[in-house]
C-alpha positions in Angstrom: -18.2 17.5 23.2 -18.3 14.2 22.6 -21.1 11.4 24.8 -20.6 7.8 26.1 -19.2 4.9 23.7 -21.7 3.6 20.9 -21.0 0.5 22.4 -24.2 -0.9 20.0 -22.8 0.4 16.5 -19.3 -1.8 17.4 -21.4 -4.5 18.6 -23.3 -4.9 15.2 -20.5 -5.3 13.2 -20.4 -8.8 14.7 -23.7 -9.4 14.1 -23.5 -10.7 10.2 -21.3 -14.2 10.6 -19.7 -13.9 7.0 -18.6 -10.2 8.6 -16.9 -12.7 11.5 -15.5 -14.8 9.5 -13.6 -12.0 8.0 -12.5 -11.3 11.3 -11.4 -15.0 12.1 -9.7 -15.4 8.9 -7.5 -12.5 9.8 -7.2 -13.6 13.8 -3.6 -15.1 13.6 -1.9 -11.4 12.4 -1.8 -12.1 8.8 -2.3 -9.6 5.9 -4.7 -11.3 3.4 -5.8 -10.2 0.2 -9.8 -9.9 -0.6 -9.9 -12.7 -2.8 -8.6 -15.0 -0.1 -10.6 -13.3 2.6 -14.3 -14.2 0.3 -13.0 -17.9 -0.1 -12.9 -18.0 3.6 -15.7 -16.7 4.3 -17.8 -17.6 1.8 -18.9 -14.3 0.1 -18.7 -12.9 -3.8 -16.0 -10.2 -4.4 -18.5 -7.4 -4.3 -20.2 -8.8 -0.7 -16.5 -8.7 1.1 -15.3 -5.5 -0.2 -18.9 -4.6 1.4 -17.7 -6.1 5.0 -14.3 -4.9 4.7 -15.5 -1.3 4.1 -17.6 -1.4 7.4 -14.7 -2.9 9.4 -12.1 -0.6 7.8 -14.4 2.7 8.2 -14.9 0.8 12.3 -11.4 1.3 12.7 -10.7 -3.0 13.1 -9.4 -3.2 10.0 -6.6 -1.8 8.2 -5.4 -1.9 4.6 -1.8 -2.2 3.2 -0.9 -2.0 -0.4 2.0 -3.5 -2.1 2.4 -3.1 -5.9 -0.8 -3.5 -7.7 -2.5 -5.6 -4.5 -3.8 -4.5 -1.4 -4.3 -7.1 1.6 -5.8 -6.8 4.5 -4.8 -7.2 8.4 -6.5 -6.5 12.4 -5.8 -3.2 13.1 -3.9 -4.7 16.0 -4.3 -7.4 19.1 -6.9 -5.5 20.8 -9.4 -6.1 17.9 -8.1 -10.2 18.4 -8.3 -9.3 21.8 -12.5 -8.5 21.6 -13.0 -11.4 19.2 -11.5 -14.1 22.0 -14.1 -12.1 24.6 -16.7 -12.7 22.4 -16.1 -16.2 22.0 -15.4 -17.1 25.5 -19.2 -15.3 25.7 -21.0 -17.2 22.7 -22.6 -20.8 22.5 -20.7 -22.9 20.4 -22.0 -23.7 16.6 -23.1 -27.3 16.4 -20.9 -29.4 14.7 -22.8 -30.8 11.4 -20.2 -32.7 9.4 -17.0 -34.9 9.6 -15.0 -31.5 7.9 -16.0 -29.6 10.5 -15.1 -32.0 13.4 -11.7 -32.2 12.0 -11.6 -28.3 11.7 -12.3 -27.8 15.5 -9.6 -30.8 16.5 -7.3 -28.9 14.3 -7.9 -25.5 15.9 -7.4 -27.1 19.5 -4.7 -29.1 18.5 -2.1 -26.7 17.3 -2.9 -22.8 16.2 -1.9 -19.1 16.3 -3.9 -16.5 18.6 -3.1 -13.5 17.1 1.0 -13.6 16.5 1.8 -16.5 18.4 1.1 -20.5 19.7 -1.8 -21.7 21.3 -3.9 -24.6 21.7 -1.8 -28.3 22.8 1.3 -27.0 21.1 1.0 -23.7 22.3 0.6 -24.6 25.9 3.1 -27.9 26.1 5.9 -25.0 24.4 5.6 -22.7 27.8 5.0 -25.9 30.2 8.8 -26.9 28.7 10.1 -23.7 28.6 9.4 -23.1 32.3 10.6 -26.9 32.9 13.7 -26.0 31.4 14.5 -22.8 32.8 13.9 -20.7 30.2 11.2 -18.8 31.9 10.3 -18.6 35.5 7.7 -18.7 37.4 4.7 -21.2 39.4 5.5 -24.4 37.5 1.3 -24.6 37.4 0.0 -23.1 34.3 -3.6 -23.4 34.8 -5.6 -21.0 34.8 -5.6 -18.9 38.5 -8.5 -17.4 40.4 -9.1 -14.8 38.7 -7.7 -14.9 35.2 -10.3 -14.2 32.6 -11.1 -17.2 30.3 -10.0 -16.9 26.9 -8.0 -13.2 27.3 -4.7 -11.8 28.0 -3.3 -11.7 31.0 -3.2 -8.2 33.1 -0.4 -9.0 35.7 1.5 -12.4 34.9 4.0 -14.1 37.5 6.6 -15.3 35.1 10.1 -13.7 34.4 12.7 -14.7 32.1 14.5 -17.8 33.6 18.4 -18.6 34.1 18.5 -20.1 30.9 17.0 -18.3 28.9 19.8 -17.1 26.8 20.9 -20.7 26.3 17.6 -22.3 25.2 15.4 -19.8 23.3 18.6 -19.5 21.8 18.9 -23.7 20.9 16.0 -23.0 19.2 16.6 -20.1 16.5 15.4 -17.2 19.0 17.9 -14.4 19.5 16.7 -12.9 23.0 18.3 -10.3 23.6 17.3 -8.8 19.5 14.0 -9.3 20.7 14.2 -7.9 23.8 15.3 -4.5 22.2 12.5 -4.3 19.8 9.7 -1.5 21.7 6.5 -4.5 22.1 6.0 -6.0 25.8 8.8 -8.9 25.6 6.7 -11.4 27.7 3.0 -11.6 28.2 0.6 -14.7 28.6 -2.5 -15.4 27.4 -5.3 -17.7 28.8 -5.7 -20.1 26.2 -9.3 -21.3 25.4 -9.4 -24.4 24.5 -7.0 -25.7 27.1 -7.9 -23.2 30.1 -3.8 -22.8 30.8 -1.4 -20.4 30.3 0.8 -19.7 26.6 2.9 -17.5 25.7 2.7 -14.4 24.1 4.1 -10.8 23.5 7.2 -10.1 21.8 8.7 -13.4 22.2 5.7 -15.7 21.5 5.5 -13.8 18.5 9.6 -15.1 17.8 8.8 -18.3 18.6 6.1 -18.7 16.3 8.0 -16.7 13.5 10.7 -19.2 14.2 8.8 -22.4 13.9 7.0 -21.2 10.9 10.1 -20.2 9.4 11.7 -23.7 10.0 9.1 -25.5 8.4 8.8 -26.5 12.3 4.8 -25.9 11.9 3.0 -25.7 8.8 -0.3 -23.8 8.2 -3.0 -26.6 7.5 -5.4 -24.0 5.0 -4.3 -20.7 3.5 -7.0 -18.6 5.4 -6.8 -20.7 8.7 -5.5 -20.6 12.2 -4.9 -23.9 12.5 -1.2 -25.3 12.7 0.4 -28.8 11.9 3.6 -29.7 13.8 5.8 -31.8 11.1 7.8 -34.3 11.6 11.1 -32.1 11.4 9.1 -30.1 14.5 8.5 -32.9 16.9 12.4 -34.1 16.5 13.0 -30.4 17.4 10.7 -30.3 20.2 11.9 -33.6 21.2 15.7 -31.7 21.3 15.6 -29.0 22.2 12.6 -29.3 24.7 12.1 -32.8 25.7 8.7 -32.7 24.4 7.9 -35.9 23.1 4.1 -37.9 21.5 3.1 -34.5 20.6 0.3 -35.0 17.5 2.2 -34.2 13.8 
C-alpha cells in the first residue's frame, strides 16, 4: 500500500543550483557526457557524478552508454516539462555582467525547448507556417485565456493546413514519414519569453532536426540552448517562408 506523492523529496532536488544547471544543460534533449555536463555547470568530476546520481536514482535522468562513454539525457519532456513550470514560478537571477546579458538575449533570441524551436525564431517559424498554409488555425498566436505561461498546451486549435505537404516539404521535412512515427505529430507550446504559441511534437522536433542539420541554425556553446540562425538560414527563411530581418 503505497501513500500520497513525496511531492518535497522531488522538490529538493531543485533546491542545489549547480543540481539545476545540470538539468538546464540537458533541457534541449541532448545526451551529454559528465565532463561536459561539470563545465556547464560549474562542478569537479566527483561533485556532478554526485548530482547525476540523485537525479538518475529520481528517475529525471537517464543514462546511455556507447563504447567506452556514457552520456547523459532528461528522462523525457515531462521532466523539461517541470523545469519550464518552475521557471514560469521563480524570480529571475539578476543579471551581474555583460556575458550574462548577452547569454539571456541569446536564449530569447533563438533556442530549443526540449526537441524543438522557441524564443523569436521559434515563434516567427509557426506565425509563417500558419501564414503560408502549412498549418491551420486562429492566425493569433498569443497566448489565449487560459493557456498556462511557459507549458505545453493541453487542447490546441491548429491542424495541419492545405499546404502542408508542399511547404514543410520546401523545407527538408518529409510529413507524411513523420506523421507515421508513434509521438503526437503536432502540439504547441506557450513559449516564455515571447508569451505566443511555437511549435512542437513530432514535427517541431523535424523542423529543428532539419535546421540543425542544414547548418540552418548553429548551437552558440556546446552545453547551451541557445541557437544562432546563420546566414545560409535567413536566405532560407527568406525562401521558403518569407521571413525576412530575422537576427543571424
Amino acid at each position: 500500500m503505497e501513500g500520497d506523492a513525496d511531492i518535497a523529496r522531488t522538490a529538493a532536488l531543485f533546491a542545489d543550483p549547480a543540481r539545476v544547471r545540470v538539468l538546464l544543460a540537458l533541457a534541449d534533449g541532448r545526451a551529454l557526457a559528465a565532463s561536459v555536463l561539470a563545465a556547464e555547470a560549474r562542478l569537479s568530476a566527483p561533485g556532478v557524478s554526485a548530482h547525476l546520481a540523485k537525479l538518475r536514482a529520481a528517475g529525471l535522468v537517464v543514462a546511455e552508454k556507447s563504447g567506452r562513454h556514457r552520456f547523459y539525457r532528461l528522462a523525457g519532456p515531462d521532466t523539461a516539462e517541470l523545469l519550464e513550470t518552475l521557471a514560469r514560478r521563480s524570480p529571475s537571477q539578476p543579471v551581474t555582467s555583460l556575458r550574462e546579458g548577452t547569454r539571456a538575449e541569446a536564449l530569447r533570441t533563438a533556442r530549443t525547448c526540449y526537441d524543438h524551436l522557441a524564443g523569436r525564431l521559434g515563434v516567427a517559424v509557426t506565425s509563417a507556417l500558419l501564414a503560408h498554409g502549412a498549418l491551420a488555425g486562429p492566425g493569433d498566436t498569443r497566448r489565449r485565456p487560459g493557456d498556462r505561461i511557459s507549458a505545453p498546451l493541453r487542447e490546441h486549435p491548429y491542424t495541419l493546413g492545405p499546404a502542408a505537404s508542399a511547404v514543410f516539404g520546401s523545407l527538408g521535412v518529409d510529413v507524411d514519414a513523420v506523421a507515421a512515427g508513434r509521438r503526437p505529430l503536432l502540439k504547441f507550446c506557450v513559449d516564455w519569453s515571447e508569451q505566443r504559441h511555437h511549435l512542437a511534437g513530432a514535427l517541431g522536433a523535424a523542423v529543428a532536426t532539419r535546421f540543425l542539420d542544414a547548418g540552418w541554425v548553429r548551437r552558440r556553446a556546446r552545453a547551451h540552448r541557445a541557437l544562432r540562425l546563420t546566414p545560409e538560414g535567413s536566405q532560407a527563411l527568406a525562401t521558403h517562408l518569407g521571413l525576412a530581418d530575422l537576427a543571424a
